[in-house]
PAKOLVEX-582364 format. One record per residue (C-alpha): x, y, z. Coordinates in steps of 0.25 Angstrom, whole numbers, plus 2048, in hexadecimal, padded with zeros to 3 digits. Example, Ala and Ser with C-alpha at 12.3 -4.5 7.8 and 13.67 -1.06 7.14 Angstrom:
BEGIN
<pt px="831" py="7EE" pz="81F"/>
<pt px="837" py="7FC" pz="81D"/>
END
This chain:
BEGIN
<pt px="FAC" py="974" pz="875"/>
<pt px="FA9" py="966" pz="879"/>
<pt px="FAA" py="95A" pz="86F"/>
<pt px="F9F" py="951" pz="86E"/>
<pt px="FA4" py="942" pz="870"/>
<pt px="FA1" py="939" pz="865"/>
<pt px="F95" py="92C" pz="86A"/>
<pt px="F9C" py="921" pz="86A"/>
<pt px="F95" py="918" pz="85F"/>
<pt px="F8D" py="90D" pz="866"/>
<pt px="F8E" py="8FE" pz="865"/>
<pt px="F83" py="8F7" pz="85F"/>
<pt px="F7E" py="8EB" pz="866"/>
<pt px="F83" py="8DD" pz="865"/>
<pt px="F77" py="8D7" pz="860"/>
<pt px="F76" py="8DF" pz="854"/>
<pt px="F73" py="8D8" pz="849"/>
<pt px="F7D" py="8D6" pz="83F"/>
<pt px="F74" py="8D7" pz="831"/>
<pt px="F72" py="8E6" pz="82C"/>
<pt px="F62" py="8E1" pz="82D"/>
<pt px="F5A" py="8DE" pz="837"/>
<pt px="F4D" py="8D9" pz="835"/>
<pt px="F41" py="8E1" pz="83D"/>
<pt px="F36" py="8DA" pz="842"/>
<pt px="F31" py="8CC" pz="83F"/>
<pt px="F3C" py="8CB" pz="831"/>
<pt px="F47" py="8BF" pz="831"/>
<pt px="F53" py="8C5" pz="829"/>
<pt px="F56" py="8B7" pz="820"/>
<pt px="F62" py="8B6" pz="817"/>
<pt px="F5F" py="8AD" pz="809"/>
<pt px="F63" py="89F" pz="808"/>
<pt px="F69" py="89F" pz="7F9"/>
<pt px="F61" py="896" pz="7F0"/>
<pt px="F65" py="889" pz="7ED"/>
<pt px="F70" py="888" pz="7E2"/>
<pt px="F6C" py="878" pz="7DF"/>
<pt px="F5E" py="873" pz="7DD"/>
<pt px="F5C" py="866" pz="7E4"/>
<pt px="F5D" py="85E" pz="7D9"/>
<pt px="F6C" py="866" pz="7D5"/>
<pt px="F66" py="870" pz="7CC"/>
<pt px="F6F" py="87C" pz="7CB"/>
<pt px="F68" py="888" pz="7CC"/>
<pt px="F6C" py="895" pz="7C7"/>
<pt px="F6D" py="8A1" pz="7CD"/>
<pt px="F62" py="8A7" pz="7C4"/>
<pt px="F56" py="89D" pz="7C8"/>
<pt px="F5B" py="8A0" pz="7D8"/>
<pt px="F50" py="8A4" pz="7E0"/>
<pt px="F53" py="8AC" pz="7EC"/>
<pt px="F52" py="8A3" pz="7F8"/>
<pt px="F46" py="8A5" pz="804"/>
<pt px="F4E" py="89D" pz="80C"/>
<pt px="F57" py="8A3" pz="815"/>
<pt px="F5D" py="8A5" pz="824"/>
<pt px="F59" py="8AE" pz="830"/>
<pt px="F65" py="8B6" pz="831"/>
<pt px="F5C" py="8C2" pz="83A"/>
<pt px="F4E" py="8C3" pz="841"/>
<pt px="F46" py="8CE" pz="846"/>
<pt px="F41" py="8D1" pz="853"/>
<pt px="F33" py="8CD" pz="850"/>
<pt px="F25" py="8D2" pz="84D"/>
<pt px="F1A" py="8D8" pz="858"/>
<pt px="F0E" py="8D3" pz="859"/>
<pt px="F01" py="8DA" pz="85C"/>
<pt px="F05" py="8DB" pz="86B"/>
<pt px="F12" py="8E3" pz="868"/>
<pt px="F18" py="8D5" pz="86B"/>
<pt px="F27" py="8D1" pz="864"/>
<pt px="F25" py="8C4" pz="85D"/>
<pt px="F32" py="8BF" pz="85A"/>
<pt px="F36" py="8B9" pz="84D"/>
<pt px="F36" py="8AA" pz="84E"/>
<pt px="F41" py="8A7" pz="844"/>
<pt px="F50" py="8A7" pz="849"/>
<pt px="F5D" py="8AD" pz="840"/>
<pt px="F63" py="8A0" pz="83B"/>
<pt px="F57" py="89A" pz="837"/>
<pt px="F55" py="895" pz="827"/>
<pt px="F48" py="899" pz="81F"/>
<pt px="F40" py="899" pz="816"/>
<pt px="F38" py="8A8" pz="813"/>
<pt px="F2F" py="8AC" pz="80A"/>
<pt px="F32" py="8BC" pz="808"/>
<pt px="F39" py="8C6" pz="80D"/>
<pt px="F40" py="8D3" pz="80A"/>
<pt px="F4D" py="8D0" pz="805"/>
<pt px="F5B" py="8D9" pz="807"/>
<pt px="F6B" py="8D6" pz="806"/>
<pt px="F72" py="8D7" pz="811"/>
<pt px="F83" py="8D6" pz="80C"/>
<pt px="F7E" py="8D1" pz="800"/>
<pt px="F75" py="8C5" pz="805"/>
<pt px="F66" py="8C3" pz="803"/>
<pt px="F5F" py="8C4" pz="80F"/>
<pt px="F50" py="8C3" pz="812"/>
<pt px="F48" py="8CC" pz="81C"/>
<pt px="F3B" py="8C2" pz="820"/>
<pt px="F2E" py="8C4" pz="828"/>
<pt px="F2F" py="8B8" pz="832"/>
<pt px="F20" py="8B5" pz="82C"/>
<pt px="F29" py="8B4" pz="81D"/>
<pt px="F31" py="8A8" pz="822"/>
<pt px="F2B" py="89B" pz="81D"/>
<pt px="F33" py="890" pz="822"/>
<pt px="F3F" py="88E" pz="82B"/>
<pt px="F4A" py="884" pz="823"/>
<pt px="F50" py="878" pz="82C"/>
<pt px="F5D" py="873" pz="826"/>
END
């Protein structure tokens, strides 16, 4: 009788990207920006008034959104960026808040 060779497992590409979740068409994955721990005027505030923040950073970006012609319309924000979102649908990933964002949901972009 004749052993079957075992597949060789196969190496995943390079350009893979390193975040357990990717987000699917015109979504922005965003991780939060914690809330300011000082108001302007030096208030303290404590961590029971702490709002979650809708600022955050593009840490991945989708391929985009077709429009009626079957055309890809790529996402026009980059990952790096600093915004300002409305909603999303929030997840952990390693135990950080992170936001997944229609690209219509982004309502600023921050320049600091």
């Amino acid at each position: 009788m004749k052993k079957k060779k075992a597949k060789k497992a196969q190496k995943k590409p390079s350009t893979i990207i390193k975040f357990p979740v990717s987000p699917a068409g015109d979504r922005v994955l965003v991780r939060r920006i914690p809330p300011e721990e000082v108001t302007s005027f030096g208030i303290i505030i404590p961590d029971t008034n702490k709002e979650k923040s809708e600022e955050g950073v593009i840490i991945a970006v989708g391929p985009g959104k077709k429009n009626e012609d079957g055309k890809l319309i790529p996402v026009s924000y980059t990952v790096g960026t600093r915004v300002r979102f409305s909603y999303g649908d929030e997840i952990k990933i390693n135990g950080i808040d992170h936001i997944l964002v229609h690209e219509e949901n982004i309502t600023a972009i921050i320049n600091k």
